[in-house]
N, C-alpha and C positions, 0 to 999 in steps of 0.2 A: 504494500500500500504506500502512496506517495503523498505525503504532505508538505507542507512549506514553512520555512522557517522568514521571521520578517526579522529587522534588527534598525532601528537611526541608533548613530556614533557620532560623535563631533571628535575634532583632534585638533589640538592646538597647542602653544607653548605657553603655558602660564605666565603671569607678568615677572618680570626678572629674571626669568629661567632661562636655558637653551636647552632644554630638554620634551620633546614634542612629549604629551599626555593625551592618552585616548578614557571615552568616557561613552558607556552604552547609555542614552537616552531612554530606549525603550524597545520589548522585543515583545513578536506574538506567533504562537503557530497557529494551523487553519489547514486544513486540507484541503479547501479550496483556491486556485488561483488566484477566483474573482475577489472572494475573502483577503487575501494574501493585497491584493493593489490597492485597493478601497482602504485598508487600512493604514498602507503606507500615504498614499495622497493623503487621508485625513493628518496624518504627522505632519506630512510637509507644509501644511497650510498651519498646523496648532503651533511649528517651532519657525514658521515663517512670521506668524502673529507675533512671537513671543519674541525672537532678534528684533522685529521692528512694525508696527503697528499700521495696517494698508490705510494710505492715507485719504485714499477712495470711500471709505468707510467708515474713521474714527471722528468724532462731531468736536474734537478741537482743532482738528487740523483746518482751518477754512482755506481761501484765496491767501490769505499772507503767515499760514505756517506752514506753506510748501517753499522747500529749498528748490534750489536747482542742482542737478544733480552732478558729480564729479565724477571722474576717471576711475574712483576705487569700485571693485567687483560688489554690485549689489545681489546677494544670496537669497534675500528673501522676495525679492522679485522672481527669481530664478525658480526661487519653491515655489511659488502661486502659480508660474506660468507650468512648468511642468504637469502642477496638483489639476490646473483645469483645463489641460488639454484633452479631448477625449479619443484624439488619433492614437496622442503617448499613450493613455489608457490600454486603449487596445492592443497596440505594437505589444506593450509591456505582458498582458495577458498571455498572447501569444507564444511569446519569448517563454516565458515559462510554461505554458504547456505542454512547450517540444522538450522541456528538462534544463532549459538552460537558467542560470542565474542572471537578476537583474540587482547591478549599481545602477543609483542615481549620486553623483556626487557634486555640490557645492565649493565653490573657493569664498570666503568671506577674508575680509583685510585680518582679521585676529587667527584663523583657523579652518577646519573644511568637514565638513556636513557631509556624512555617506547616508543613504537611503538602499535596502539592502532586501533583497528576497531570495532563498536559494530553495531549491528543490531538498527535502530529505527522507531518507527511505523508513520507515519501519514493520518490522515482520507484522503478517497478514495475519499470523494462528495467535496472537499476544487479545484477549478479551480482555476488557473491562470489568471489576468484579461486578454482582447482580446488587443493587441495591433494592431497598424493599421497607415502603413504608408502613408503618406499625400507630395508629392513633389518630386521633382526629387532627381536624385542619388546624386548629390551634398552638397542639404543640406535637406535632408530628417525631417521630423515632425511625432512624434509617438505619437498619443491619446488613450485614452484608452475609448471605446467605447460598449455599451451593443449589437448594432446591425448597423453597417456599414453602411447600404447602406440607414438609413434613410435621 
């Protein structure tokens, strides 16, 4: 059986450091592909929000708290355009259904943002044990039992 592993990472050098530091933001498994992209595009967009706030959007940015914009790599652009494209979407889906793994990677001026899905195997005969609820709706009791109704 084949399910998917997700993962966002950032990596950067701490302030004063020369030493790069890596940091898993957050990971999910899914057996599903579709499961597997939807939830990376949702990161992209919550850690695109969270670097820096779409100013499309946020009700103090008006007419004169838009800058104009510089030469240094904007990331959280990068992750909104990515997160709503729905070609990438699909290409993505695809890519991984044939088995292959999908980076998405970010360069920001402090460090660089991986977005990350790989395929992983696990044996087909492995069952989850039977759970088996025991009381009413209130305060229900779940055991875990080879055959119920002994």
């Amino acid at each position: 059986m084949t399910g998917y592993f997700a993962e966002v990472r950032c990596e950067g050098r701490p302030f004063g450091s020369s030493v790069t530091a890596s940091h898993v933001l957050g990971t999910f498994r899914t057996i599903s592909p579709v499961l597997a992209v939807r939830w990376l595009r949702g990161q992209a967009r919550y850690l695109a929000e969270r670097l820096d706030p779409d100013p499309e959007r946020a009700p103090w940015a008006g007419p004169v708290g838009r800058a104009v914009a510089t030469e240094a790599p904007d990331s959280p652009a990068d992750l909104r355009a990515w997160a709503a494209d729905p070609a990438e979407e699909h290409a993505a889906r695809d890519h991984l259904k044939r088995g292959g793994p999908l980076f998405v990677t970010v360069q920001d001026t402090d460090g660089r943002y991986t977005l990350s899905v790989w395929p992983v195997r696990s044996p087909a005969d492995v069952r989850p044990p039977l759970h088996h609820r025991i009381g009413g709706l209130a305060h229900p009791l779940y055991v875990l039992a080879e055959d119920p109704w002994r």
